[in-house]
Biopython code that builds the backbone (N, CA, C, O; Angstrom):
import numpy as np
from Bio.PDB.StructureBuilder import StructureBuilder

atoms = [
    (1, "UNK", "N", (146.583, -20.106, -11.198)),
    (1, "UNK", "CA", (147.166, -20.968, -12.191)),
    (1, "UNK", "C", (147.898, -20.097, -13.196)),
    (1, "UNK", "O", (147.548, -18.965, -13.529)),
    (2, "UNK", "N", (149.048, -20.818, -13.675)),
    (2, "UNK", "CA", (149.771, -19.545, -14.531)),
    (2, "UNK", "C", (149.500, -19.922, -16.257)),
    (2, "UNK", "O", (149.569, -21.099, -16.609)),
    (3, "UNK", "N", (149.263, -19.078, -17.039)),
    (3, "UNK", "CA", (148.797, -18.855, -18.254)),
    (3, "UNK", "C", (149.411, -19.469, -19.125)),
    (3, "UNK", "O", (150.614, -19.445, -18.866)),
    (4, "UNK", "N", (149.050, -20.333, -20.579)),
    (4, "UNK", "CA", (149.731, -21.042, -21.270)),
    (4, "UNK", "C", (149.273, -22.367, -21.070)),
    (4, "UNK", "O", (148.401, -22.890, -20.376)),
    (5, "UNK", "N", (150.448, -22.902, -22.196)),
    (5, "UNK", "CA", (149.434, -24.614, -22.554)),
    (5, "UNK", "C", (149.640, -25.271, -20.900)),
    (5, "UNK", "O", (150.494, -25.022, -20.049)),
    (6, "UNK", "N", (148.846, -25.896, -20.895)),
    (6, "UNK", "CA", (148.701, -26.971, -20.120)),
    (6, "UNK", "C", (148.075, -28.732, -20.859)),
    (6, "UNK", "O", (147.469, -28.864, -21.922)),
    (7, "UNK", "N", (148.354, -29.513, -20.185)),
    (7, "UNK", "CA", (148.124, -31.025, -20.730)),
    (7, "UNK", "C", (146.907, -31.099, -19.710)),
    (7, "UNK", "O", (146.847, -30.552, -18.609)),
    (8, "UNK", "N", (145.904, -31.935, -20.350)),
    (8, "UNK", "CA", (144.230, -32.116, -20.007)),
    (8, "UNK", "C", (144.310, -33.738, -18.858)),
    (8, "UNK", "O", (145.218, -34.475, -19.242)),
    (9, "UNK", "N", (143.565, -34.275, -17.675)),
    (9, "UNK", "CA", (142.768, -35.468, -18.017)),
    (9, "UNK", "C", (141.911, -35.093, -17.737)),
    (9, "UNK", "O", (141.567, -34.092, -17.109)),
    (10, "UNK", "N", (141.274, -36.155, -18.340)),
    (10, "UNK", "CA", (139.286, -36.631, -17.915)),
    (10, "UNK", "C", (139.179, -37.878, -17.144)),
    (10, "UNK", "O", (139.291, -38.943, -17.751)),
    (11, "UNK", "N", (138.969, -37.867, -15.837)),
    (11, "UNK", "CA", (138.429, -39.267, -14.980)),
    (11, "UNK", "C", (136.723, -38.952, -14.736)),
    (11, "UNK", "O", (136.155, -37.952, -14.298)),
    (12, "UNK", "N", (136.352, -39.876, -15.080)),
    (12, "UNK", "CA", (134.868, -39.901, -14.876)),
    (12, "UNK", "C", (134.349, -41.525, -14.463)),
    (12, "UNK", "O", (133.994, -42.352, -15.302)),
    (13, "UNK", "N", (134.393, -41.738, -13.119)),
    (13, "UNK", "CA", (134.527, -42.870, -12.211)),
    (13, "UNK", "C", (132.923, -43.671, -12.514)),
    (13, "UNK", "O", (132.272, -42.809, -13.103)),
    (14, "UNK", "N", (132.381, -44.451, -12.416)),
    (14, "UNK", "CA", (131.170, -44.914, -12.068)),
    (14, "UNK", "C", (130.469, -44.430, -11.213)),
    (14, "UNK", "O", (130.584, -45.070, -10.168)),
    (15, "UNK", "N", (129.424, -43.162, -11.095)),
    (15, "UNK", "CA", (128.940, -43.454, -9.685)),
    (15, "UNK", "C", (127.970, -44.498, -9.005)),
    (15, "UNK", "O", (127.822, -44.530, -7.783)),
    (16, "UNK", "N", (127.364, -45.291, -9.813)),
    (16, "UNK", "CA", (126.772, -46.478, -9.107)),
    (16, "UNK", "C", (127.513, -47.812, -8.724)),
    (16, "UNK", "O", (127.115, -48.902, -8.314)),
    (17, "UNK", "N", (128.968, -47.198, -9.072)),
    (17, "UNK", "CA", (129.598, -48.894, -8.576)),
    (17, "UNK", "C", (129.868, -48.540, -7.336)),
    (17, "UNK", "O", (130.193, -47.452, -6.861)),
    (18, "UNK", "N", (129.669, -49.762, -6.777)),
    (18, "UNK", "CA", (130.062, -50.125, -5.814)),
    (18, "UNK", "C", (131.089, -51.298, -5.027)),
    (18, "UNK", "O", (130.512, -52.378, -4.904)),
    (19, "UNK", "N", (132.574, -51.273, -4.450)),
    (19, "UNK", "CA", (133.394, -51.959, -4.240)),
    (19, "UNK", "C", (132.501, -53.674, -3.308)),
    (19, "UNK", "O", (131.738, -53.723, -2.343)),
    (20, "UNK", "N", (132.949, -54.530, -3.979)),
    (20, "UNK", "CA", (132.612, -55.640, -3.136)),
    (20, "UNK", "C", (133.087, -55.769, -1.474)),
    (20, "UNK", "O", (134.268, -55.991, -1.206)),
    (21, "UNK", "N", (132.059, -55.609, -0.400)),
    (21, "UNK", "CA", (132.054, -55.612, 0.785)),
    (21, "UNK", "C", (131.086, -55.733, 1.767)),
    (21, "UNK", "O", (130.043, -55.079, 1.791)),
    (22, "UNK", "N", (131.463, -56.661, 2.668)),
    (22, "UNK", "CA", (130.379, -57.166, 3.702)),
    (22, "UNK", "C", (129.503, -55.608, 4.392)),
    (22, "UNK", "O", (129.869, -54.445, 4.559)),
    (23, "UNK", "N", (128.329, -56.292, 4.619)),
    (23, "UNK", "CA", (127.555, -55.043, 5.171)),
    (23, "UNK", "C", (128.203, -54.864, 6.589)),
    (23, "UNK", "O", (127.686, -54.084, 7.389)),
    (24, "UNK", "N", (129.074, -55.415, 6.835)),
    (24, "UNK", "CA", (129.189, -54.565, 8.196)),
    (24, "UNK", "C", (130.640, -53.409, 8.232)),
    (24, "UNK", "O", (130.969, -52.500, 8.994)),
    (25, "UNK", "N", (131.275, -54.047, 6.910)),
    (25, "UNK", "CA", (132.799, -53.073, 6.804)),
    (25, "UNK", "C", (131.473, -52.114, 6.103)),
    (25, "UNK", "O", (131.539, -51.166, 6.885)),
    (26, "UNK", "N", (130.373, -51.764, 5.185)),
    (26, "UNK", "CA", (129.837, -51.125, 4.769)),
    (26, "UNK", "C", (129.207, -49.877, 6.007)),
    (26, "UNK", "O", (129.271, -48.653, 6.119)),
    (27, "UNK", "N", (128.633, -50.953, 6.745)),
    (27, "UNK", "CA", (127.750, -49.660, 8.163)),
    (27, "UNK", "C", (128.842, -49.153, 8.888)),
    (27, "UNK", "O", (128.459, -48.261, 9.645)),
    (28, "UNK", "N", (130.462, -49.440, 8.981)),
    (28, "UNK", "CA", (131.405, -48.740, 9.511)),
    (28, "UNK", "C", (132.062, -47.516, 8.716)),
    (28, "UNK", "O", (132.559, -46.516, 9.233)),
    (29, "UNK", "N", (131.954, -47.824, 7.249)),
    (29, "UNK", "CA", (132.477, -46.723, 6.507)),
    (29, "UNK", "C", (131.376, -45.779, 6.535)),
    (29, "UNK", "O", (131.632, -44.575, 6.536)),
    (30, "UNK", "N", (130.547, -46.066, 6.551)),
    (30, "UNK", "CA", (129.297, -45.143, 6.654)),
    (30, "UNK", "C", (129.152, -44.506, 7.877)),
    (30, "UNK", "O", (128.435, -43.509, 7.804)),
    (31, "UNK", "N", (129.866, -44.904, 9.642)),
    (31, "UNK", "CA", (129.154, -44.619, 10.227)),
    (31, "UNK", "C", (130.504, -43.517, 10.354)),
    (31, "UNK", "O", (130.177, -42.399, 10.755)),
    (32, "UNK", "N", (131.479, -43.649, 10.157)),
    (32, "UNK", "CA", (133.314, -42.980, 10.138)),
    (32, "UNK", "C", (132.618, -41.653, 9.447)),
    (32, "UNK", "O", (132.812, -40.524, 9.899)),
    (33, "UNK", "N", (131.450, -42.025, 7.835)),
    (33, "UNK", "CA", (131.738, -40.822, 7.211)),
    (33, "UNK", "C", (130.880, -39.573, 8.034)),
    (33, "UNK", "O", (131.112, -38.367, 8.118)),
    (34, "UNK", "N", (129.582, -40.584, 8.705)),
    (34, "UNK", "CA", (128.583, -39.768, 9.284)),
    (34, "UNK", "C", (129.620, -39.110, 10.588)),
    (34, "UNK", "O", (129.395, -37.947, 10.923)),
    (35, "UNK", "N", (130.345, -39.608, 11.048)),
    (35, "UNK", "CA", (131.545, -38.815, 11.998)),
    (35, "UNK", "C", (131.801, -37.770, 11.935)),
    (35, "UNK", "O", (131.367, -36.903, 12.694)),
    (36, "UNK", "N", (132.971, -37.508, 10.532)),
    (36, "UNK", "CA", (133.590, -36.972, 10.345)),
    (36, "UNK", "C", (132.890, -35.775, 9.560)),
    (36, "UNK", "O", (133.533, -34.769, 9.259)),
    (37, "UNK", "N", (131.209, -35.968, 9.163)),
    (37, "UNK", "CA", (130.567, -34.955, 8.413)),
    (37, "UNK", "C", (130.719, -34.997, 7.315)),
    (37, "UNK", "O", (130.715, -33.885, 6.788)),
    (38, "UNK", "N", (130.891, -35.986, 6.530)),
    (38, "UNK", "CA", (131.430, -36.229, 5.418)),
    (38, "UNK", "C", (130.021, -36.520, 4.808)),
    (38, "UNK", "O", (129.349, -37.299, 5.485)),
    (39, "UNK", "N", (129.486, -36.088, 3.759)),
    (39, "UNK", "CA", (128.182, -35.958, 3.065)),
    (39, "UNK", "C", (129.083, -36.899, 1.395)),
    (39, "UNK", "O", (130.125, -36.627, 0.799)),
    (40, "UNK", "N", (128.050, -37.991, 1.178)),
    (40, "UNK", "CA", (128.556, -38.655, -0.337)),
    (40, "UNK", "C", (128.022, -37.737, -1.595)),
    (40, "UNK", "O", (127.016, -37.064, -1.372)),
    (41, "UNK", "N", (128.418, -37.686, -2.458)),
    (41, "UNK", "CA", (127.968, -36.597, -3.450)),
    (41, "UNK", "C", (126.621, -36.862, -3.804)),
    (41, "UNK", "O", (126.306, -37.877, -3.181)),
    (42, "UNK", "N", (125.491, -36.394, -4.612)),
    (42, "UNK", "CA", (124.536, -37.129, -5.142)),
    (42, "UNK", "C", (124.880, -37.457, -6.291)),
    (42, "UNK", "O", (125.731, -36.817, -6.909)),
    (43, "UNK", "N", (124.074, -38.864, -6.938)),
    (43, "UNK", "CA", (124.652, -39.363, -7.899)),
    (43, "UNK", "C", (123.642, -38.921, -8.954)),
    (43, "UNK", "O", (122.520, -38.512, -8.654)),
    (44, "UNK", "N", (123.991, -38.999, -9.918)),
    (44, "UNK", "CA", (123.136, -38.506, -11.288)),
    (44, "UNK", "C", (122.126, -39.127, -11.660)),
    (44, "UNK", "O", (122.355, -40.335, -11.607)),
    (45, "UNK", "N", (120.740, -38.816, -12.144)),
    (45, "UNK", "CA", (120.159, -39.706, -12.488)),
    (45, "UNK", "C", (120.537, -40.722, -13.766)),
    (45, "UNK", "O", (121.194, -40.439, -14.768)),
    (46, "UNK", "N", (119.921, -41.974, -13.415)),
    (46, "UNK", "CA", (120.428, -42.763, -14.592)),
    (46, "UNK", "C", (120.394, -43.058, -15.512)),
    (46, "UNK", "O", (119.397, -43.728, -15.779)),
    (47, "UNK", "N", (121.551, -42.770, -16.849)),
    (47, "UNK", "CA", (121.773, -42.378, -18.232)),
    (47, "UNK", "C", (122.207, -41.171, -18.008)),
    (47, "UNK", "O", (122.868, -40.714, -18.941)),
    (48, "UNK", "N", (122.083, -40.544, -17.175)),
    (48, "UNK", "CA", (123.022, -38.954, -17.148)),
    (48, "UNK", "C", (124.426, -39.431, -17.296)),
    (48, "UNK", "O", (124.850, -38.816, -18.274)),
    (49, "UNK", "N", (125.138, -40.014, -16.951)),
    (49, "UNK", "CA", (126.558, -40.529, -16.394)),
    (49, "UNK", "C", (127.323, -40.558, -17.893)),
    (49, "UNK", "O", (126.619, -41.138, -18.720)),
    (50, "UNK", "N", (128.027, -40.289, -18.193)),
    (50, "UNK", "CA", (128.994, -40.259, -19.176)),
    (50, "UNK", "C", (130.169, -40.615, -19.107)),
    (50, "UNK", "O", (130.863, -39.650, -18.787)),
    (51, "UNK", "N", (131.105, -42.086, -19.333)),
    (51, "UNK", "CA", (132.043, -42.686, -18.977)),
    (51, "UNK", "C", (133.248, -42.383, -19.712)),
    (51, "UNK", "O", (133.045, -42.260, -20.920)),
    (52, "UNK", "N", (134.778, -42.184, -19.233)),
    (52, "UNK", "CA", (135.249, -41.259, -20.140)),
    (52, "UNK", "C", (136.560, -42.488, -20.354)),
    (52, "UNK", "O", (137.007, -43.227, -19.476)),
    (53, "UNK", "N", (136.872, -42.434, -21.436)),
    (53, "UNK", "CA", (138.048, -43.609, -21.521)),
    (53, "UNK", "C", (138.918, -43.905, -20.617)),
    (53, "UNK", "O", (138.909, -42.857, -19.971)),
    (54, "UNK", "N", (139.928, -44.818, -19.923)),
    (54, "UNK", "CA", (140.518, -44.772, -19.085)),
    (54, "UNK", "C", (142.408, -44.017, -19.316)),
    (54, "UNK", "O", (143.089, -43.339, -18.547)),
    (55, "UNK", "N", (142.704, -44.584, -20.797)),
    (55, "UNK", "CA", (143.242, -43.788, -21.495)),
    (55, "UNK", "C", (143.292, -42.051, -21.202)),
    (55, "UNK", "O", (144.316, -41.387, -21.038)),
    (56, "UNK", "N", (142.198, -41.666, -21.193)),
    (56, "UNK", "CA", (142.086, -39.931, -21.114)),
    (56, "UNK", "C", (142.119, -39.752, -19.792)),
    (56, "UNK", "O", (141.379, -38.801, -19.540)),
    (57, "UNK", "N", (142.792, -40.353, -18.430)),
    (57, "UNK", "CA", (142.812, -39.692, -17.027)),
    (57, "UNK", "C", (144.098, -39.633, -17.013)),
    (57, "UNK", "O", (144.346, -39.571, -15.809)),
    (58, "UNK", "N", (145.242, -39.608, -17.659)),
    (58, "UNK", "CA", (146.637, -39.195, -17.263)),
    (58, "UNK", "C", (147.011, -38.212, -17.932)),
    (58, "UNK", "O", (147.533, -38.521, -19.003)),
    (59, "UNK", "N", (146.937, -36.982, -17.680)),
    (59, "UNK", "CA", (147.214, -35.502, -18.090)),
    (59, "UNK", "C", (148.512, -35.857, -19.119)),
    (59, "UNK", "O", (148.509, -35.549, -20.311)),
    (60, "UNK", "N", (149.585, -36.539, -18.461)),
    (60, "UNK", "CA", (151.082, -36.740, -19.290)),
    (60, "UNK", "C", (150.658, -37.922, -20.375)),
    (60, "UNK", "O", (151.268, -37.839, -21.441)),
    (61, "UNK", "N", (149.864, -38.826, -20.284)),
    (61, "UNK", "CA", (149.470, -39.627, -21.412)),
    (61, "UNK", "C", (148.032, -39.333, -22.018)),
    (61, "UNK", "O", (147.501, -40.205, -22.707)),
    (62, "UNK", "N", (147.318, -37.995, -21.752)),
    (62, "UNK", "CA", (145.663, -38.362, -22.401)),
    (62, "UNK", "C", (146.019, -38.154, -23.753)),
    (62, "UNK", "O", (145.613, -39.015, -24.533)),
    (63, "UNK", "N", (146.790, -37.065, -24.299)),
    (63, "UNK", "CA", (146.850, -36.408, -25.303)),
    (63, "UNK", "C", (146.005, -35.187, -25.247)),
    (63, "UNK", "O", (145.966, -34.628, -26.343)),
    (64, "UNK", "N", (145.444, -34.706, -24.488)),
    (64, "UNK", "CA", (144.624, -33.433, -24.069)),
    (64, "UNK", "C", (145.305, -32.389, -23.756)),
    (64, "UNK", "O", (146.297, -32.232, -23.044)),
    (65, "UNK", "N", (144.517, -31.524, -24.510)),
    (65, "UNK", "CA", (146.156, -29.938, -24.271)),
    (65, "UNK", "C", (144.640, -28.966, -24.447)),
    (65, "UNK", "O", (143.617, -28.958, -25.131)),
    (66, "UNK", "N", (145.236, -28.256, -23.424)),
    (66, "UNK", "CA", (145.192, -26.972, -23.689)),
    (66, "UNK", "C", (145.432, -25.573, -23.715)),
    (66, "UNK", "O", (146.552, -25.322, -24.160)),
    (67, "UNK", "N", (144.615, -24.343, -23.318)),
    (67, "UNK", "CA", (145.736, -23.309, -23.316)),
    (67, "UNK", "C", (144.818, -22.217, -21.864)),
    (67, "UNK", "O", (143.638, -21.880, -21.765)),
    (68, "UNK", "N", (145.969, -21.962, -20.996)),
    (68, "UNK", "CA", (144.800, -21.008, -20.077)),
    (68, "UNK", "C", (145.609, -19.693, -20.778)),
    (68, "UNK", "O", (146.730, -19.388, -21.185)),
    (69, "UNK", "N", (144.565, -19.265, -20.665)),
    (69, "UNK", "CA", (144.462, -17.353, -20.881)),
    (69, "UNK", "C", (144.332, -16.553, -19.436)),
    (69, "UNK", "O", (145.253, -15.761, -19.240)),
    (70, "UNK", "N", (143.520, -16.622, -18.592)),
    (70, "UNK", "CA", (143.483, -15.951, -17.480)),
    (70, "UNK", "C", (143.509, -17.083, -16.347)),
    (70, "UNK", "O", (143.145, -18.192, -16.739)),
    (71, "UNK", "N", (143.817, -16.995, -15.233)),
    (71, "UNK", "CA", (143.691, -17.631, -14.367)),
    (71, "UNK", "C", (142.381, -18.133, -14.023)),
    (71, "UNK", "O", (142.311, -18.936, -13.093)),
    (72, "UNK", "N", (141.009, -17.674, -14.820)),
    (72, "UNK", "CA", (139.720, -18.177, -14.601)),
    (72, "UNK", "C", (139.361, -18.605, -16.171)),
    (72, "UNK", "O", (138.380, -18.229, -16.813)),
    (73, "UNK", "N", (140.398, -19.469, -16.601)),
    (73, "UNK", "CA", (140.236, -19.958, -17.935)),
    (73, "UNK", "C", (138.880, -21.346, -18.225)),
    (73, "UNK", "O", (138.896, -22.451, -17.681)),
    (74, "UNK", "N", (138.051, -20.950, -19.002)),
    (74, "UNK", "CA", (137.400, -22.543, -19.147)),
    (74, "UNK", "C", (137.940, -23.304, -20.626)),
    (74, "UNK", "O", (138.301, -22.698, -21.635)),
    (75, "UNK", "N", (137.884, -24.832, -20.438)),
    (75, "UNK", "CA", (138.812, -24.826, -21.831)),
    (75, "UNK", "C", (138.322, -26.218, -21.956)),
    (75, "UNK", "O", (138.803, -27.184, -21.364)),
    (76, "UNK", "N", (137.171, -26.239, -22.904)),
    (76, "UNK", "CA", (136.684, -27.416, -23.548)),
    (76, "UNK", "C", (137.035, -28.410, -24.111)),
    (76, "UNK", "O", (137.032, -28.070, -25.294)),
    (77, "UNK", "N", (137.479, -29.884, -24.038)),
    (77, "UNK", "CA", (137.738, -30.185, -24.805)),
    (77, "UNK", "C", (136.782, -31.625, -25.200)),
    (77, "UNK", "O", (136.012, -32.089, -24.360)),
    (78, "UNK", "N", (136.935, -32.229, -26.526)),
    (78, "UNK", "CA", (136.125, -33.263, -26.982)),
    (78, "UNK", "C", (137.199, -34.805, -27.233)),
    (78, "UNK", "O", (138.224, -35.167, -27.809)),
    (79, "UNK", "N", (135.769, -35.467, -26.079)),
    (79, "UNK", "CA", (136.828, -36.978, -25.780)),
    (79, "UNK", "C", (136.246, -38.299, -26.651)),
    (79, "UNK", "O", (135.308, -38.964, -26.211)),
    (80, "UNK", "N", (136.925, -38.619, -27.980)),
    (80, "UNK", "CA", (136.040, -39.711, -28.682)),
    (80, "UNK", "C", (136.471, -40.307, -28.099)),
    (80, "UNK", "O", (137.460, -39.998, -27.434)),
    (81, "UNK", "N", (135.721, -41.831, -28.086)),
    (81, "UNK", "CA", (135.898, -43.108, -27.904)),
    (81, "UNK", "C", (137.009, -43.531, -28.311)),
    (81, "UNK", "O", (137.295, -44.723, -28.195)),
]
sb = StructureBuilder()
sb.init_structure("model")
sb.init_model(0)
sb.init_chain("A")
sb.init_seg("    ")
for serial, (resi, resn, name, xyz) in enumerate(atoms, 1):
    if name == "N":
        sb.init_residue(resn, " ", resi, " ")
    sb.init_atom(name, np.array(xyz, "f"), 0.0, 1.0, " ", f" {name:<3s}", serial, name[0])
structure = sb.get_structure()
């Protein structure tokens, strides 16, 4: 990554939602993922989950900036409500 400001987002999805769908389109997506080796992430325990505005997931609209220094930059930033 090359050094200098960069613009931020934050997406932080639900992990306990789940899309409305019959159990059988359900045991096919499941059986495609068990196919392909595809492992689902584990989900957090609950109250761990931290939901992040929807506002703050478009890097060109969050308003989130920041700055890399090295190509192994970490760069904090704080998302109010």
């Amino acid at each position: 990554m090359p050094v200098g400001p960069v613009r931020l987002g934050a997406h932080s999805p639900d992990p306990y939602y789940e899309p409305p769908a019959s159990p059988e389109v359900k045991a096919e997506l499941e059986e495609r993922r068990r196919k392909a080796g595809m492992e689902l992430p584990p989900k957090p325990p609950k109250g761990a989950w931290v939901a992040t505005p929807d506002r703050r997931a478009d890097p060109l609209k969050s308003g989130l900036t920041g700055e890399v220094k090295t190509p192994a930059s970490t760069i904090d930033c704080a998302l109010e409500k």
